[in-house]
C-alpha positions as CSV (number, residue, x, y, z in Angstrom):
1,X,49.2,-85.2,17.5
2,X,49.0,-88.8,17.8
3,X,47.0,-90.8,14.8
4,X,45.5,-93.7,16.7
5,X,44.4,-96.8,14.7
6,X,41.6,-95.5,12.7
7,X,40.8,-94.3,9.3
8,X,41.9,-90.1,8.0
9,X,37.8,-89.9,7.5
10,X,36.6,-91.2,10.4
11,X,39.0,-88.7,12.2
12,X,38.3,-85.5,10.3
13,X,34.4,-86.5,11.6
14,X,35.7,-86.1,15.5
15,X,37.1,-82.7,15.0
16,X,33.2,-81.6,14.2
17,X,32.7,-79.0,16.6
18,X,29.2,-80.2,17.8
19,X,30.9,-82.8,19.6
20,X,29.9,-81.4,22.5
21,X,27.8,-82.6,25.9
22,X,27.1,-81.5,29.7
23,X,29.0,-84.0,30.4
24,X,31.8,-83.7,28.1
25,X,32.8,-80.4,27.7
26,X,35.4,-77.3,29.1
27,X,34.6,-77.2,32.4
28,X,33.4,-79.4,35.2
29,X,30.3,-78.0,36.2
30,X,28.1,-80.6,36.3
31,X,30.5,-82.4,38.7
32,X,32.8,-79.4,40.5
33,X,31.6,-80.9,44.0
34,X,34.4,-83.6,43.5
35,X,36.8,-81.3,44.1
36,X,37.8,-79.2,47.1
37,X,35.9,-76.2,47.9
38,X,34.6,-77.1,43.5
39,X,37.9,-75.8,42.7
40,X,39.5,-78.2,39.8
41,X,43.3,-78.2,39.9
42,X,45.0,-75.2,37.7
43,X,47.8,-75.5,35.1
44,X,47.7,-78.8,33.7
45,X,47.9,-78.5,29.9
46,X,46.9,-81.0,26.9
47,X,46.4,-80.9,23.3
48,X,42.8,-81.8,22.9
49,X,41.4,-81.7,26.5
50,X,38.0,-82.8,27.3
51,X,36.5,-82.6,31.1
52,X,34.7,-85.3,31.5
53,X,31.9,-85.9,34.6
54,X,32.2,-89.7,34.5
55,X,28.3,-90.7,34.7
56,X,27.6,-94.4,36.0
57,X,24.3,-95.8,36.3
58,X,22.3,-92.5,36.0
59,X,25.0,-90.9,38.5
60,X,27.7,-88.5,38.4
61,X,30.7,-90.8,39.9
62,X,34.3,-88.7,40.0
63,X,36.1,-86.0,36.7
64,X,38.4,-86.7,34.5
65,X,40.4,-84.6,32.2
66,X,41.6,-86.0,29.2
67,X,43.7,-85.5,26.7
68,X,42.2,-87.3,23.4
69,X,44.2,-86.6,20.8
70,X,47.2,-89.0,23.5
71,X,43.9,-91.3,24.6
72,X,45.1,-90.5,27.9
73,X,43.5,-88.7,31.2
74,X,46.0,-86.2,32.6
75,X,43.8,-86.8,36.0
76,X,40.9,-88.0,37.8
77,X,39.6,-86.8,40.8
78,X,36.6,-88.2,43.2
79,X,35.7,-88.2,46.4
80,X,37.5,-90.7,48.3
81,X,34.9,-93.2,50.6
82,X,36.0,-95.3,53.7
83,X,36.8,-98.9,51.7
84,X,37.5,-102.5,52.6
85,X,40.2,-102.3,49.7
86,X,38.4,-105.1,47.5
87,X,38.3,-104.9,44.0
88,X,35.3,-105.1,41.8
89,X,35.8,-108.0,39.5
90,X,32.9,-108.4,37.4
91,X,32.6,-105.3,35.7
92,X,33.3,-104.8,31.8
93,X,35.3,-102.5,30.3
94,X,33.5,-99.3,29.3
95,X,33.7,-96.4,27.6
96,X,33.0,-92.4,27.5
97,X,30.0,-92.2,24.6
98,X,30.4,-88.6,24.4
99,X,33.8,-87.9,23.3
100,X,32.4,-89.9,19.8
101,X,28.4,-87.9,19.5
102,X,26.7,-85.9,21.6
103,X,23.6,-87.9,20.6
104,X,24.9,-90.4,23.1
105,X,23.3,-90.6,26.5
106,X,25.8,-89.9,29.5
107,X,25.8,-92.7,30.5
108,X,29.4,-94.5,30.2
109,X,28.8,-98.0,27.9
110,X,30.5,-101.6,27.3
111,X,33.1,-101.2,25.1
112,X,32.3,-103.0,21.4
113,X,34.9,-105.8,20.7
114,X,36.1,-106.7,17.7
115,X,34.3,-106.0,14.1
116,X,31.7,-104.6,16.4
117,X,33.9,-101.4,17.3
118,X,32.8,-98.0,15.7
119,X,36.3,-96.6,14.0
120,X,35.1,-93.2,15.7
121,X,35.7,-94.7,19.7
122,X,39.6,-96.1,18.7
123,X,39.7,-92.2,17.3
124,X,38.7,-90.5,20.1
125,X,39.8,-92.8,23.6
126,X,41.9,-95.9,24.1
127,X,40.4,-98.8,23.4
128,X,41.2,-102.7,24.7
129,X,43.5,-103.6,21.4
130,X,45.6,-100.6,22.0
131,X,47.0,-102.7,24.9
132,X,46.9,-106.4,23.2
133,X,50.8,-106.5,22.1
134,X,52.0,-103.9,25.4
135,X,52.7,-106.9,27.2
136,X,55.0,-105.2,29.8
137,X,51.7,-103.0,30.5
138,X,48.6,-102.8,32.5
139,X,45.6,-101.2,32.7
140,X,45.7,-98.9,35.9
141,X,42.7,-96.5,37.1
142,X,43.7,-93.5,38.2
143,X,40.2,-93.3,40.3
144,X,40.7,-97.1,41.7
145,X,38.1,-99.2,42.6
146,X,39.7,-100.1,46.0
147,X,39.3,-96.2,47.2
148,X,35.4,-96.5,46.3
149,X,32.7,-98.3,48.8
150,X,29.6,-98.6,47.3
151,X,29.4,-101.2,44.5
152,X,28.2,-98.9,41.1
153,X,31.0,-96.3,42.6
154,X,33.7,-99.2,42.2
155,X,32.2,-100.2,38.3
156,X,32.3,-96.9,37.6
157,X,36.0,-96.9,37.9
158,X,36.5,-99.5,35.0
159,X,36.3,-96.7,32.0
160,X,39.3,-96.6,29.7
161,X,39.4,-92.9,29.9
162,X,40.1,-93.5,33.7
163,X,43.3,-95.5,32.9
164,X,46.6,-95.4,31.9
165,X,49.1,-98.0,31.0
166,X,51.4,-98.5,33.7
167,X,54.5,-101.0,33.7
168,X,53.4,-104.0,35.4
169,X,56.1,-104.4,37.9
170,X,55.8,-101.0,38.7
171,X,52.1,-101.0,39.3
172,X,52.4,-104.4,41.7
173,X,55.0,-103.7,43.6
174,X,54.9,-99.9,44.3
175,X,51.8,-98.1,42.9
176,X,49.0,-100.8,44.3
177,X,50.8,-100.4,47.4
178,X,50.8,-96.8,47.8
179,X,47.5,-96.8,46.9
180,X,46.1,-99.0,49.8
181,X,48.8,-97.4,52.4
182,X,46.5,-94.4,51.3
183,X,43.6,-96.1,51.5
184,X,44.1,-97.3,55.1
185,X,45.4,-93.9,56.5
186,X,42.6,-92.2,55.4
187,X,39.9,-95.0,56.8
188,X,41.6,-94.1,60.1
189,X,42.4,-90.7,60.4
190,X,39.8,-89.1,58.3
191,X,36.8,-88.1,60.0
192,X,35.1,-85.9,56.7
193,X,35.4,-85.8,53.0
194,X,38.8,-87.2,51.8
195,X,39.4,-85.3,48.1
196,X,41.8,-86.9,45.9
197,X,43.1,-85.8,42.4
198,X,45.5,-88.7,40.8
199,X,47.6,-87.7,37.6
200,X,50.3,-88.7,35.1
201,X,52.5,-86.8,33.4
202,X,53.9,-87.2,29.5
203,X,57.6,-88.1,28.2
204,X,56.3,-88.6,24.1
205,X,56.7,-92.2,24.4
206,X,53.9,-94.7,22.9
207,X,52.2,-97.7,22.8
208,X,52.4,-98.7,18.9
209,X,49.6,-100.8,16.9
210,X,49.7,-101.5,13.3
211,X,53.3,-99.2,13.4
212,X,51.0,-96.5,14.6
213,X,51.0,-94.7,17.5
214,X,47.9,-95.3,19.6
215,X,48.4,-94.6,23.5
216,X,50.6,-92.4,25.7
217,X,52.7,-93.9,28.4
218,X,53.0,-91.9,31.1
219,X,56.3,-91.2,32.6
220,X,55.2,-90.8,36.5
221,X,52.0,-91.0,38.4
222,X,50.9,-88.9,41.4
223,X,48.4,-88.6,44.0
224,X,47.5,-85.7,46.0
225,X,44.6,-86.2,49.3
226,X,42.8,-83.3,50.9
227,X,41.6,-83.9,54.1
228,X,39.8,-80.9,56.2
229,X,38.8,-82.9,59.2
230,X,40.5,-85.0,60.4
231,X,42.0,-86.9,63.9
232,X,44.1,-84.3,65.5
233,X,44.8,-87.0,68.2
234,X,46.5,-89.0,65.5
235,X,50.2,-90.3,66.2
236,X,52.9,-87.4,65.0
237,X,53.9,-90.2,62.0
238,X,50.9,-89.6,60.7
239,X,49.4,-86.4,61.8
240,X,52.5,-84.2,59.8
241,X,50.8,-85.7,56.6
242,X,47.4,-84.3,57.6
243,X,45.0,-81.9,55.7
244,X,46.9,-83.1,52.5
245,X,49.7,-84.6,51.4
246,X,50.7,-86.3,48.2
247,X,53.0,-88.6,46.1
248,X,54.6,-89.3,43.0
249,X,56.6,-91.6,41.1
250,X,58.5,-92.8,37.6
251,X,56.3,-95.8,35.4
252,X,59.5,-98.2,35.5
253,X,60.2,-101.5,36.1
254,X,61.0,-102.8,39.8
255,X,63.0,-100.1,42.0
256,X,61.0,-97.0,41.4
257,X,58.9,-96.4,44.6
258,X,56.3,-93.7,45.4
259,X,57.9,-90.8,47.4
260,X,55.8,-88.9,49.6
261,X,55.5,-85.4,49.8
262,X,53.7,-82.6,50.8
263,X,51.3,-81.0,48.4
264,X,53.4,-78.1,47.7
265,X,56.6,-80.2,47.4
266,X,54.3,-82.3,44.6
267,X,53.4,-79.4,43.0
268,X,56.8,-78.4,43.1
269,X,57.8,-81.4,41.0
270,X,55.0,-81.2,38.8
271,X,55.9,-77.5,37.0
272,X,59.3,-78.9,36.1
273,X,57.3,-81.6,33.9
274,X,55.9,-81.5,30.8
275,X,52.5,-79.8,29.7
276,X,52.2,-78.2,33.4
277,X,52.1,-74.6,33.8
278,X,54.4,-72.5,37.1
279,X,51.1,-71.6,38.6
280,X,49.6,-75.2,39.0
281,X,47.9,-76.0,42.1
282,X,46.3,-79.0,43.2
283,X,44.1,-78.1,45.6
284,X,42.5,-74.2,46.1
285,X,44.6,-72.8,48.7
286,X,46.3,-75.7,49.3
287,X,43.6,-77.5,51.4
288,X,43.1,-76.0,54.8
289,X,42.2,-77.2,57.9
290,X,38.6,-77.1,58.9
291,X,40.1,-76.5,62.6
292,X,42.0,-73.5,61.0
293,X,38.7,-72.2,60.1
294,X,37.0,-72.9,63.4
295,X,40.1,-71.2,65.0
296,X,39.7,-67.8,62.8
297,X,35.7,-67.8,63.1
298,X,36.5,-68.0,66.9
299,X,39.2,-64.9,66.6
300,X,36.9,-63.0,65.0
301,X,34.1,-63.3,67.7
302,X,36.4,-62.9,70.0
303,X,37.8,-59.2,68.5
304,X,34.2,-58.5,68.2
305,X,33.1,-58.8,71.8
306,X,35.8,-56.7,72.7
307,X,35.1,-53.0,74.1
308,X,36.5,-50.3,71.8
């Protein structure tokens, strides 16, 4: 368990166990309708996990599980809306109230700077310091704004428990790519509900502050879409990566690119990682086809009708 930045009392408070919310807390029921058929994905492991419903505004925005004793969320998943791919710059850096008191609303907040920062947030989330002398890093959303539409659903992206520190290089020149070839194919192709669930996995290396260890790098990111409807009339190079498909790849500098894969391929990858189990799934049964449905449905009133 990582120590991050704070003071032994301050910590010893967190582990109080009536540190608990609806909105933080271990499961997603408040917000399981931002997953596919309100099925979270199974088999990811952590040391202190906390399921967050990220809350914006009075509204429930996308889920996030995080791991708090490595300030880091293991994944986030939302609902992905048709987007022109811009990015919301105005919005301040915020933070999950919850994962410090339950007293708190559930709302997310501006992150205190400075003298003005209770020890008890550094103790239980990242916080903007922890990335002050990573100068190789970035701050990357694993729910980006560029995937949301509607202007409080892109400030809602821009909590620290939403991102992870990704090489910069790496995030410029393959992941922010990836991310808006994603984008763009399902703007196109999609005709319903896009679900996403974007991840990281762990290696045990840090980002250090004041010789402590405050912030888990991850070693990849991934991406995994669910698509039920969509354009069957779509060309073959993209129709093969319809209902789902996915992606992954290593937090390096320049030379690492995202590989695409299918969903089972990813999840493949994923059980020979760190903290994730043989039996994870990303999506419940894999994601299926609403035409698959249709096409059973039809089956079976078809077998009815006929004469015994």
């Amino acid at each position: 368990m990582h120590l991050c930045c704070a003071c032994i009392l301050s910590f010893s408070l967190l582990m109080v166990p009536h540190l608990v919310s609806a909105s933080v807390s271990s499961s997603f029921k408040d917000c399981k309708h931002f997953f596919y058929m309100q099925t979270p994905p199974a088999g990811v492991r952590g040391t202190s996990l906390k399921r967050i419903c990220q809350k914006y505004a009075d509204k429930l925005r996308f889920a996030t599980l995080y791991d708090s004793s490595r300030h880091l969320p293991l994944y986030s998943a939302y609902v992905f809306k048709k987007s022109d791919g811009k990015k919301r710059m105005d919005t301040p850096w915020m933070y999950e109230p919850q994962l410090v008191s339950d007293d708190e609303g559930g709302n997310m907040q501006v992150l205190p700077m400075g003298k003005d920062m209770p020890p008890l947030i550094e103790d239980s989330q990242a916080v903007l310091e922890d990335y002050v002398d990573a100068v190789e890093f970035r701050r990357a959303p694993l729910n980006p704004d560029l995937h949301q539409a509607e202007p409080d659903d892109k400030s809602s992206t821009y909590t620290l428990t939403n991102v992870v520190p990704l090489i910069t290089e790496f995030l410029d020149n393959s992941w922010n790519p990836y991310l808006d070839v994603v984008r763009r194919r399902l703007n196109n192709f999609c005709h319903g509900k896009s679900f996403i669930v974007t991840g990281a996995t762990v290696s045990g290396a840090t980002i250090k502050r004041n010789n402590r260890d405050c912030l888990t790098i991850p070693k990849h990111l991934w991406l995994a879409y669910c698509c039920p409807r969509f354009d069957r009339n779509s060309p073959y190079e993209v129709r093969f990566m319809f209902p789902s498909f996915g992606g992954y790849a290593l937090n390096e500098h320049t030379g690492f690119s995202v590989v695409e894969v299918p969903v089972k391929t990813l999840e493949t990858f994923l059980r020979s990682q760190t903290d994730i189990d043989s039996d994870m799934s990303v999506f419940y049964k894999g994601c299926v086809s609403e035409n698959t449905f249709k096409k059973k449905r039809r089956d079976l009133s078809r077998a009815e009708l006929q004469p015994e």
